[in-house]
DOKOLBA-763321 format. One record per residue (C-alpha): residue number from 1; residue in three letters; x, y, z. Coordinates in Angstrom, 1 decimal, always signed. Example, Ala and Ser with C-alpha at 12.3 -4.5 7.8 and 13.67 -1.06 7.14 Angstrom:
<atoms>
   num   residu     east    north       up
     1      ALA    +12.3     -4.5     +7.8
     2      SER    +13.7     -1.1     +7.1
</atoms>
This chain:
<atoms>
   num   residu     east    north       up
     1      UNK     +3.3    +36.3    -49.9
     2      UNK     +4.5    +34.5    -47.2
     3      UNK     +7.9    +33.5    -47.3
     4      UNK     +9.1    +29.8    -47.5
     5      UNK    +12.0    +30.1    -44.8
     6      UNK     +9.5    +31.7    -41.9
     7      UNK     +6.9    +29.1    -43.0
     8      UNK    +10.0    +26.4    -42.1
     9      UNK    +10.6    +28.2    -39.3
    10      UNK     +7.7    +27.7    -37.8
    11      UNK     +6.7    +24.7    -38.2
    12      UNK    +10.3    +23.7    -37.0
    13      UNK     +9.1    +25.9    -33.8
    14      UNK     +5.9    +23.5    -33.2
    15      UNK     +7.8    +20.7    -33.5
    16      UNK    +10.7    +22.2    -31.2
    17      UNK     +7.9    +23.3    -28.5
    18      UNK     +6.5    +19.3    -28.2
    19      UNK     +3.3    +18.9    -26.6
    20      UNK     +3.0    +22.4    -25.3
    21      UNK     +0.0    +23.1    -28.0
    22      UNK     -1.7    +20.0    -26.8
    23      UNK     -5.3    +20.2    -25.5
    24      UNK     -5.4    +19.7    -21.6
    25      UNK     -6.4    +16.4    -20.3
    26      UNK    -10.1    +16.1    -18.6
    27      UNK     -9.7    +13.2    -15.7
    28      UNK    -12.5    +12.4    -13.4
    29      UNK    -11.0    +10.9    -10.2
    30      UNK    -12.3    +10.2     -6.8
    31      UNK    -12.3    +12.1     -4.1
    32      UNK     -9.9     +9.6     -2.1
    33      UNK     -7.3    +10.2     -5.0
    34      UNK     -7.6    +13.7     -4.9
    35      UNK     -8.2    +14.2     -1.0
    36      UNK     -4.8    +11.8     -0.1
    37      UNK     -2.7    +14.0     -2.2
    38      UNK     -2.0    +11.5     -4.7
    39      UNK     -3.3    +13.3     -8.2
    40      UNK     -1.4    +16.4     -6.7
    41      UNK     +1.7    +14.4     -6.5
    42      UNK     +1.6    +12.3    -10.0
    43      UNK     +0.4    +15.6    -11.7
    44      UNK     +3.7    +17.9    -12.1
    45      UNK     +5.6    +14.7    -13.1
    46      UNK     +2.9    +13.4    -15.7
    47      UNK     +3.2    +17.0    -17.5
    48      UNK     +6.6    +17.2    -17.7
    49      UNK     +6.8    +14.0    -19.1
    50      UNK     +4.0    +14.6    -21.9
    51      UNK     +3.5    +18.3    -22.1
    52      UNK     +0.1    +17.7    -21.4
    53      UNK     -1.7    +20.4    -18.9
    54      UNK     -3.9    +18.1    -16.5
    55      UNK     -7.7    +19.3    -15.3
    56      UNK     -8.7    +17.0    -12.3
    57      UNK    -12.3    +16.6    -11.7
    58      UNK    -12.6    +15.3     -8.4
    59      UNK    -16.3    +13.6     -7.4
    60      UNK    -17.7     +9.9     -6.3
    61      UNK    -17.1     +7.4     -8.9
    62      UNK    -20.3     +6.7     -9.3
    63      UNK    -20.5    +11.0    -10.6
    64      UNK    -17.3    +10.9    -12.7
    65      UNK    -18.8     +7.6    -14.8
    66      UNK    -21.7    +10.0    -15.3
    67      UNK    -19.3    +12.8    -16.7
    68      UNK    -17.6    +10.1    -18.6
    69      UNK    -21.0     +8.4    -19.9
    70      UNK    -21.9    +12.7    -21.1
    71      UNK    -18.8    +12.9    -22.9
    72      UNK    -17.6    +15.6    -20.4
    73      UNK    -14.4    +14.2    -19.8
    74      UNK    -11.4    +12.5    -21.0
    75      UNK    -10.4    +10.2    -19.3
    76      UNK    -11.7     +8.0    -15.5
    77      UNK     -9.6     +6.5    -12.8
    78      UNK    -11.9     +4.9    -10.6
    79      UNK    -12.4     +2.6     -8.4
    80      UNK    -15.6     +0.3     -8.5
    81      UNK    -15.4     -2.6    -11.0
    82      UNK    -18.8     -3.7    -11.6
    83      UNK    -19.6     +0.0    -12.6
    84      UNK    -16.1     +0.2    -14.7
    85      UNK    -17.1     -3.2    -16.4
    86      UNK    -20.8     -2.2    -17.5
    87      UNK    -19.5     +1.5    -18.9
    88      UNK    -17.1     +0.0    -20.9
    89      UNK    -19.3     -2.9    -22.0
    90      UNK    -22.3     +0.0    -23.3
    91      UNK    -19.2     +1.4    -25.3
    92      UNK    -19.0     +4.6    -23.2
    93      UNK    -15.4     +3.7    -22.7
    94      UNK    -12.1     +2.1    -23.7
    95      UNK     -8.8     +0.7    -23.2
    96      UNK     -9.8     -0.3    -19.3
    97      UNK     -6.3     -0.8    -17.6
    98      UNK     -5.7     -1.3    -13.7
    99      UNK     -3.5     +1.0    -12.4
   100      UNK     -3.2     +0.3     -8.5
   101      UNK     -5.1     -0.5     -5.0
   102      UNK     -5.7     +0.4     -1.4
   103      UNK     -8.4     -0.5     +1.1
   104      UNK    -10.9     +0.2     +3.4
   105      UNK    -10.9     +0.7     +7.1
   106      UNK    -13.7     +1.0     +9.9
   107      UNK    -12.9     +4.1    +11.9
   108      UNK    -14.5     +5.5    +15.0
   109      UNK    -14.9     +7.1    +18.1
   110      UNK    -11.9     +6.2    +20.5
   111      UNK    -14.4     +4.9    +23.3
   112      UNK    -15.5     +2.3    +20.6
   113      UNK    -19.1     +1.9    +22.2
   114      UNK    -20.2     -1.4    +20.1
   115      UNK    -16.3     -3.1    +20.7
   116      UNK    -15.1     -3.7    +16.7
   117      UNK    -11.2     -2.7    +17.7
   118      UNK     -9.2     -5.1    +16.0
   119      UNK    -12.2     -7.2    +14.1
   120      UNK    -10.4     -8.5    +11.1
   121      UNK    -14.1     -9.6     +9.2
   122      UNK    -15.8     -6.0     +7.9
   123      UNK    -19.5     -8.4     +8.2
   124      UNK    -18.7     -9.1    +11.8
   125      UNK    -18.0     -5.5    +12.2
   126      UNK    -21.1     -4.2    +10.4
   127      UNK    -23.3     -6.9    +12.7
   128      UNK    -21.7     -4.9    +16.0
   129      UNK    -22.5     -1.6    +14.4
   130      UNK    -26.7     -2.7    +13.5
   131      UNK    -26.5     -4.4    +17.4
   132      UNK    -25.3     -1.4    +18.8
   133      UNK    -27.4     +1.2    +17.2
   134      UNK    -24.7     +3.4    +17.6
   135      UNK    -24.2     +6.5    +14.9
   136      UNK    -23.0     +5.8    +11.5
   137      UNK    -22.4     +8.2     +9.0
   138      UNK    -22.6     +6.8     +5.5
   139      UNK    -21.3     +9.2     +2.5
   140      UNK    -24.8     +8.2     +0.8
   141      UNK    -23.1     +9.6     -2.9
   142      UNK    -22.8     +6.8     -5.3
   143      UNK    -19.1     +7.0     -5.2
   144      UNK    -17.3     +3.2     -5.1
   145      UNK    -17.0     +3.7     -0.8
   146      UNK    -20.7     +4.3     -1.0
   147      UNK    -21.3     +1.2     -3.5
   148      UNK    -18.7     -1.3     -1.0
   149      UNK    -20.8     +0.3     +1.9
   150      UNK    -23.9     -0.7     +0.6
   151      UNK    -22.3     -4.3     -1.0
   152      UNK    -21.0     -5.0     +3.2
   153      UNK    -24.4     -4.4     +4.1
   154      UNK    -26.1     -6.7     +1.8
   155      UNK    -23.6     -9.5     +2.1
   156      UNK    -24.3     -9.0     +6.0
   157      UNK    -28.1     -9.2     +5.2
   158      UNK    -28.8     -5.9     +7.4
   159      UNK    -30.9     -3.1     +6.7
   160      UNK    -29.3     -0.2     +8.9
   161      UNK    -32.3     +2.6    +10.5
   162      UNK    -32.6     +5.9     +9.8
   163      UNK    -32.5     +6.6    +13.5
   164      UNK    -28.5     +6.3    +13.9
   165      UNK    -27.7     +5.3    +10.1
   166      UNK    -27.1     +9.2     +8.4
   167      UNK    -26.4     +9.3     +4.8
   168      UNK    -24.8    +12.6     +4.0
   169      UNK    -23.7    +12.4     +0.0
   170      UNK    -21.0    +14.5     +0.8
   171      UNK    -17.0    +13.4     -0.1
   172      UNK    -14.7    +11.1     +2.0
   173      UNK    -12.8    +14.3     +3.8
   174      UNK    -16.0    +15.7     +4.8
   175      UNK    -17.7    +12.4     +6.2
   176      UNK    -14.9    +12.1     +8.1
   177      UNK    -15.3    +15.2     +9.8
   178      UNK    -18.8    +14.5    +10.4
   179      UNK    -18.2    +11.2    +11.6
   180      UNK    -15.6    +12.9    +14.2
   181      UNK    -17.5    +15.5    +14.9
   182      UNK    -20.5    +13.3    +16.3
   183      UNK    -18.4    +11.0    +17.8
   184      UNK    -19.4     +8.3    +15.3
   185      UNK    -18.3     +5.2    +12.9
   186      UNK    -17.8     +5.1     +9.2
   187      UNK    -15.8     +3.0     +6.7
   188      UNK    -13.2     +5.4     +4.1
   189      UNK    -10.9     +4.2     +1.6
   190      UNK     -6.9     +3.9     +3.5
   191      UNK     -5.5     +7.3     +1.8
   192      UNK     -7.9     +9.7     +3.0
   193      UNK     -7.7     +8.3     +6.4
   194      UNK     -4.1     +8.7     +6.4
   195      UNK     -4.6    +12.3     +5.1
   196      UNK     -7.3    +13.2     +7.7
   197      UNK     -6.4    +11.6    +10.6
   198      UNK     -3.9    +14.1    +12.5
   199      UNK     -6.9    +16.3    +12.4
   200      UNK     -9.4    +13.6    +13.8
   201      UNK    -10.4    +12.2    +17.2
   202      UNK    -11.2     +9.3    +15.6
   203      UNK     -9.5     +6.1    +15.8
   204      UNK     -8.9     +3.5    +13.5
   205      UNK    -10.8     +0.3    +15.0
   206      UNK    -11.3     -2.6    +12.1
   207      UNK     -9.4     -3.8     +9.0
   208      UNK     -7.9     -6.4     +6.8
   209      UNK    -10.6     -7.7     +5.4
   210      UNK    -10.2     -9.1     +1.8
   211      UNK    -13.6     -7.7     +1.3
   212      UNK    -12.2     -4.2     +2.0
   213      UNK     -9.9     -4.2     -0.7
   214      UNK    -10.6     -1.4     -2.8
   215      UNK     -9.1     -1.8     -6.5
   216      UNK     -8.6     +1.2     -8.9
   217      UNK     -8.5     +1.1    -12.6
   218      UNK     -8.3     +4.0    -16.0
   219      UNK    -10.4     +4.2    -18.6
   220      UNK    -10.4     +6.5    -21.6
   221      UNK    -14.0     +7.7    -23.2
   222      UNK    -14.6     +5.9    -26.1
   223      UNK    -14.0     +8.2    -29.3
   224      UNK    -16.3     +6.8    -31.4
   225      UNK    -19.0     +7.8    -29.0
   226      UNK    -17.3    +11.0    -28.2
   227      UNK    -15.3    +12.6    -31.9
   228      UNK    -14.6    +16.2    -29.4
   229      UNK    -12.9    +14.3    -26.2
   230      UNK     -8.6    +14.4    -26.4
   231      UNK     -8.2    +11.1    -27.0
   232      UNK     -4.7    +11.0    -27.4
   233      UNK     -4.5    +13.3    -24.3
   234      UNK     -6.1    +10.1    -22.5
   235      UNK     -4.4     +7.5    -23.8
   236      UNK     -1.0     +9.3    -22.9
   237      UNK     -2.3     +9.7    -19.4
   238      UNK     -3.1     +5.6    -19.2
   239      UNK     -0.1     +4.9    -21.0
   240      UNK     +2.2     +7.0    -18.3
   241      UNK     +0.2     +6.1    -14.9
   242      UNK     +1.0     +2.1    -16.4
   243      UNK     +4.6     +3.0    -16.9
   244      UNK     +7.3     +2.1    -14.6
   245      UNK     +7.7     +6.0    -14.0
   246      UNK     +4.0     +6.5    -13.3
   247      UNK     +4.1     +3.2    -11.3
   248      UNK     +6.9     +3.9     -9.5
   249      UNK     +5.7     +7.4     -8.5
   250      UNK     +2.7     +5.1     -6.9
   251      UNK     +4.6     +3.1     -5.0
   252      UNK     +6.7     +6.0     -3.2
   253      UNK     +4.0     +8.1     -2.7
   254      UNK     +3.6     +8.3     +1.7
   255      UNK     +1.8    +10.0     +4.4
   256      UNK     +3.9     +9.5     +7.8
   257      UNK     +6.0     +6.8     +6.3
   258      UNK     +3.1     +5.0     +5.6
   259      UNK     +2.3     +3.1     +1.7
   260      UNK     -1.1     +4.2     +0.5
   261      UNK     -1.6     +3.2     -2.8
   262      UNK     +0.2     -0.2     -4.1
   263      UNK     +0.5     -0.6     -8.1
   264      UNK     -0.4     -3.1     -9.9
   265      UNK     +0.1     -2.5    -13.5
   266      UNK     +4.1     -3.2    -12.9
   267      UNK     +5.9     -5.7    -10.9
   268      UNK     +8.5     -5.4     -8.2
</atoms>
């Protein structure tokens, strides 16, 4: 028989110990969260805070909705409201919050053969591009660059060829080294730029936009959907990125100086 003290003391050992027992956290992200640095940075202080162990998925948004809509995962921050709106509305997921933003940017060869340096309207910019016939690469992956790619092109009612238009469904990073490496345009989301750029010929040549604003939010997988995913787990993740700590780690978090992410779930 067992007795009564050690079963005291270790329950009084659990409790002692927090969240160390907790089941990690499963978070889809994007590749422009992941390839700025920014999960790396928010992840330490997020498991300190909540003893939770943090696995980051990183893949397009359009892929990590996927994961979410399979009950593969925990939790989402992404960044392509229409797509965010429709998964939560077919009850895949819950508890939608916005958590921060960045933007776009045009970036190119330093020659700049079609002339969009310092074009402040991302249509005029696209018109140059289809004029010029000049190499695009397009990450072709059905993340949310891929989805405002495709949305520019639309609302500029142009259909780019296959003869300088290359779609290569590969991440931000890696279109960016394609893009430099044949001496070509492309649009990426702020963060990665900033990341990639000491390594890059390439030159940022158009932005500012308000059509290049690029909003992200969190969601958590919807429980009743999913009874296996750690829904706590999630919910402490959403309820710690929207905190004035999580926020605030946001806000500080620079490449060269330079702001990449602004929050939004917190005011100054």
């Amino acid at each position: 028989m067992i007795h009564k003290k050690y079963v005291v003391a270790v329950i009084l050992y659990i409790f002692s110990a927090g969240n160390n027992f907790a089941e990690p956290v499963r978070l889809a992200t994007t590749t422009s969260t992941d390839n700025s640095g920014l999960i790396r940075e928010l992840l330490p202080y997020f498991e300190k805070r909540t003893g939770n162990e943090l696995l980051v998925i990183s893949a397009g948004t359009g892929q990590a909705l996927r994961m979410g809509q399979d009950g593969n995962v925990d939790v989402l921050l992404v960044h392509e409201p229409e797509a965010e709106k429709r998964f939560v509305e077919a009850g895949f997921g819950v508890n939608r919050r916005p958590v921060m933003f960045n933007d776009f940017v045009f970036v190119g060869p330093k020659s700049d053969p079609v002339g969009v340096k310092d074009e402040q309207d991302a249509i005029e910019t696209l018109k140059k591009i289809f004029i010029g016939k000049h190499i695009f690469i397009s990450r072709g992956d059905d993340s949310g660059t891929h989805k405002k790619e495709l949305f520019l092109w639309e609302e500029a009612g142009l259909k780019p060829h296959k003869s300088w238009y290359r779609e290569v469904g590969l991440g931000m990073g890696r279109v960016l080294q394609i893009a430099d490496e044949l001496n070509a345009y492309t649009i990426s989301d702020r963060g990665t730029w900033l990341a990639f750029k000491s390594k890059l010929s390439l030159k940022l040549l158009a932005e500012g936009d308000t059509k290049l604003y690029n909003r992200y939010s969190i969601i958590a997988v919807n429980p009743a959907r999913y009874p296996g995913i750690n829904y706590l787990g999630a919910m402490s993740l959403i309820d710690w990125i929207t905190s004035v700590e999580g926020q605030e780690k946001i806000r500080n978090f620079r490449i060269n100086d330079q702001i990449l992410f602004k929050p939004v779930s917190v005011k100054n």
